[in-house]
C-alpha positions as CSV (number, residue, x, y, z in Angstrom):
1,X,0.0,0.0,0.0
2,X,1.0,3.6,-0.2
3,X,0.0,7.1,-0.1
4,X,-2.1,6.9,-3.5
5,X,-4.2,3.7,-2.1
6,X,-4.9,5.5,1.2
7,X,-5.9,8.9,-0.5
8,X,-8.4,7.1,-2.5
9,X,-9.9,5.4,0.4
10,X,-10.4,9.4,1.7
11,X,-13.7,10.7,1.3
12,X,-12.9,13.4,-1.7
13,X,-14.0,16.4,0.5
14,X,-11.4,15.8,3.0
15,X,-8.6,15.4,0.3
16,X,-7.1,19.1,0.8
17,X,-6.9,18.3,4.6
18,X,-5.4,15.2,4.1
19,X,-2.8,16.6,1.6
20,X,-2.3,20.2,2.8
21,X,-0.9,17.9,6.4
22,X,1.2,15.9,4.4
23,X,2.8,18.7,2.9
24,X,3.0,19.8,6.5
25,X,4.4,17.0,8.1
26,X,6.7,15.9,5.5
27,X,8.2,19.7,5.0
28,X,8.8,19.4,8.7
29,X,10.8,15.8,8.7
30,X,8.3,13.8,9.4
31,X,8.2,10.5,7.4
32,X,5.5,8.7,5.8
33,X,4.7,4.9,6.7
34,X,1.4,3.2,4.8
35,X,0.3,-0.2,6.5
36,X,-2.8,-2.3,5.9
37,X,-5.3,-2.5,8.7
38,X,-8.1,-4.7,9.3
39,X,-10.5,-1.6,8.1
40,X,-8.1,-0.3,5.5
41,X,-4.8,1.2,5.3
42,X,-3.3,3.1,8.3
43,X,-1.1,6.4,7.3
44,X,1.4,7.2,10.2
45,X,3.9,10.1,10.4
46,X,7.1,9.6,12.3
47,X,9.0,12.1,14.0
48,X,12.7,12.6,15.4
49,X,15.7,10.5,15.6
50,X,13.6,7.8,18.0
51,X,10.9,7.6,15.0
52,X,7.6,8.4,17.4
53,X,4.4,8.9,15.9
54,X,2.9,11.6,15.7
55,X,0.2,11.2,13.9
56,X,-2.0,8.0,12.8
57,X,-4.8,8.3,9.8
58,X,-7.1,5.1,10.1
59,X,-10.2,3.6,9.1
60,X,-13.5,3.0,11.6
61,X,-16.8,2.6,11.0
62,X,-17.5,6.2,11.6
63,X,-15.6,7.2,8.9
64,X,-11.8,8.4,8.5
65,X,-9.9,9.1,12.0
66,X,-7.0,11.1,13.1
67,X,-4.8,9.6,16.2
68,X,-2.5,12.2,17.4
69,X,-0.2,11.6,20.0
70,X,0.0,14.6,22.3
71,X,3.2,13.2,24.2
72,X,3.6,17.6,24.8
73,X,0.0,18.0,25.8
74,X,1.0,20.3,29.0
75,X,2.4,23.0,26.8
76,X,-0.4,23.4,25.1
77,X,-3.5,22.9,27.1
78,X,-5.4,26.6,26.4
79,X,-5.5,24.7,22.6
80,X,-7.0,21.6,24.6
81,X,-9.5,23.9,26.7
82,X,-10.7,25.3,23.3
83,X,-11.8,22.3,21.4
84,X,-15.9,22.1,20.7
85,X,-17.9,20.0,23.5
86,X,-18.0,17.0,21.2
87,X,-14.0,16.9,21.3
88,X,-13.7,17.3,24.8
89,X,-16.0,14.7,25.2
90,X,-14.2,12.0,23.1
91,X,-11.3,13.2,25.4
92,X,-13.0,12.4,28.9
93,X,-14.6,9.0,27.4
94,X,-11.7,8.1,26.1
95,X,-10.5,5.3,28.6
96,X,-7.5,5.7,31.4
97,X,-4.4,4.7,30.8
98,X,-3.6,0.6,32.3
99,X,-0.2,2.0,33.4
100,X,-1.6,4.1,35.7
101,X,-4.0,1.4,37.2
102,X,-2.7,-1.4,36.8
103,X,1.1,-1.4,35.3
104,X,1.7,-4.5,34.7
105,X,-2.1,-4.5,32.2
106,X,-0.3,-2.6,30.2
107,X,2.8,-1.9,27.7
108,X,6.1,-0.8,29.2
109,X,6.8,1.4,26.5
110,X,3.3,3.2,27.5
111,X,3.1,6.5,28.4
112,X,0.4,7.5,29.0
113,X,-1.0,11.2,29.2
114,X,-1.7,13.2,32.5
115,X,-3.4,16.8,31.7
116,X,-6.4,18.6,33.1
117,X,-9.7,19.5,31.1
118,X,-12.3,21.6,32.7
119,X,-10.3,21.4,35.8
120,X,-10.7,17.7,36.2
121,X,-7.4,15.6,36.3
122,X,-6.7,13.4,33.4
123,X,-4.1,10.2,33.4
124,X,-5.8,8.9,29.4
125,X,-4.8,6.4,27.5
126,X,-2.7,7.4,24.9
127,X,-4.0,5.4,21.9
128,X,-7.6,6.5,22.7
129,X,-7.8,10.3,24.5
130,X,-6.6,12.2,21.5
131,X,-8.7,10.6,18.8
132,X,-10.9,12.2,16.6
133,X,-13.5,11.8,13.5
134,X,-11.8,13.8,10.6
135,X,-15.0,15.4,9.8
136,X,-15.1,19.3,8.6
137,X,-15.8,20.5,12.3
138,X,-13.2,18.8,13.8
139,X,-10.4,19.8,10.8
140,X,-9.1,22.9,11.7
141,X,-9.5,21.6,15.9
142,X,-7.0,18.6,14.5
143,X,-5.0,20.6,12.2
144,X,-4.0,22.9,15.2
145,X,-3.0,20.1,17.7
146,X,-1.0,18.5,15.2
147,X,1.2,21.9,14.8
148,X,1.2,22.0,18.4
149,X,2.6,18.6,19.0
150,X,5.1,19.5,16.0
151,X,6.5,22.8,17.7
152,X,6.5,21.1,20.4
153,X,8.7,18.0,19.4
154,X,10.8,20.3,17.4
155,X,12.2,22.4,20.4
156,X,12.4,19.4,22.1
157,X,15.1,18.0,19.6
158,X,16.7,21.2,19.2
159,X,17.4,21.3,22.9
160,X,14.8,24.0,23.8
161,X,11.9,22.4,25.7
């Protein structure tokens, strides 16, 4: 599979989005990985010298789905606090994170996220809390945690954060 395959699987309205952040990620040195997934491919951008996701496109039944991994999500919770109600509510139904409850339940190399919302404290799973329909609501919401994350990861490699 590759980028072509996954585009095509895209619901055409959502093409810009979905090119306009691979332009984005890839000008920024992320790199592009394409696997097949039960529900279709899977589009995953890597970041920094350790190769972490930052971002995951997959298939669900809703529809198209953007995972980002907020690893930086304390330097940039007034972005969190400003997501739509529907957002913030996939955030706080999202499950908590098995390393927190239980360690041994759950993947050594977990780490999950701890953050407040609405002034309740937060320890989320970190497949699950940041996860999101790609739908034209939800776009520019996505769009901006993804730059945040970026920034974020950036500075951190240059020695900054």
């Amino acid at each position: 599979m590759n980028f072509e395959d996954f585009l095509m699987e895209v619901d055409p309205q959502y093409h810009g989005f979905i090119l306009e952040t691979h332009g984005y990620l890839s000008e920024n040195g992320c790199t592009l990985k394409v696997t097949d997934a039960k529900s279709g491919c899977m589009v995953s951008y890597q970041f920094g010298k350790k190769k972490r996701v930052i971002l995951n496109f997959v298939f669900r039944k809703k529809g198209l789905q953007a995972r980002i991994y907020c690893g930086h999500v304390g330097q940039y919770l007034e972005t969190i606090e400003s997501l739509p109600d529907d957002m913030k509510k996939t955030i706080e139904k999202a499950p908590g994170c098995k390393r927190f409850e239980d360690p041994p339940k759950c993947s050594p190399k977990c780490i999950g996220y701890v953050f407040a919302l609405g002034g309740t404290h937060h320890q989320k799973c970190r497949y699950y809390s940041f996860f999101f329909e790609v739908n034209n609501k939800n776009i520019p919401y996505i769009r901006t945690m993804i730059e945040k994350e970026l920034s974020c990861r950036i500075a951190e490699q240059k020695g900054v954060l």
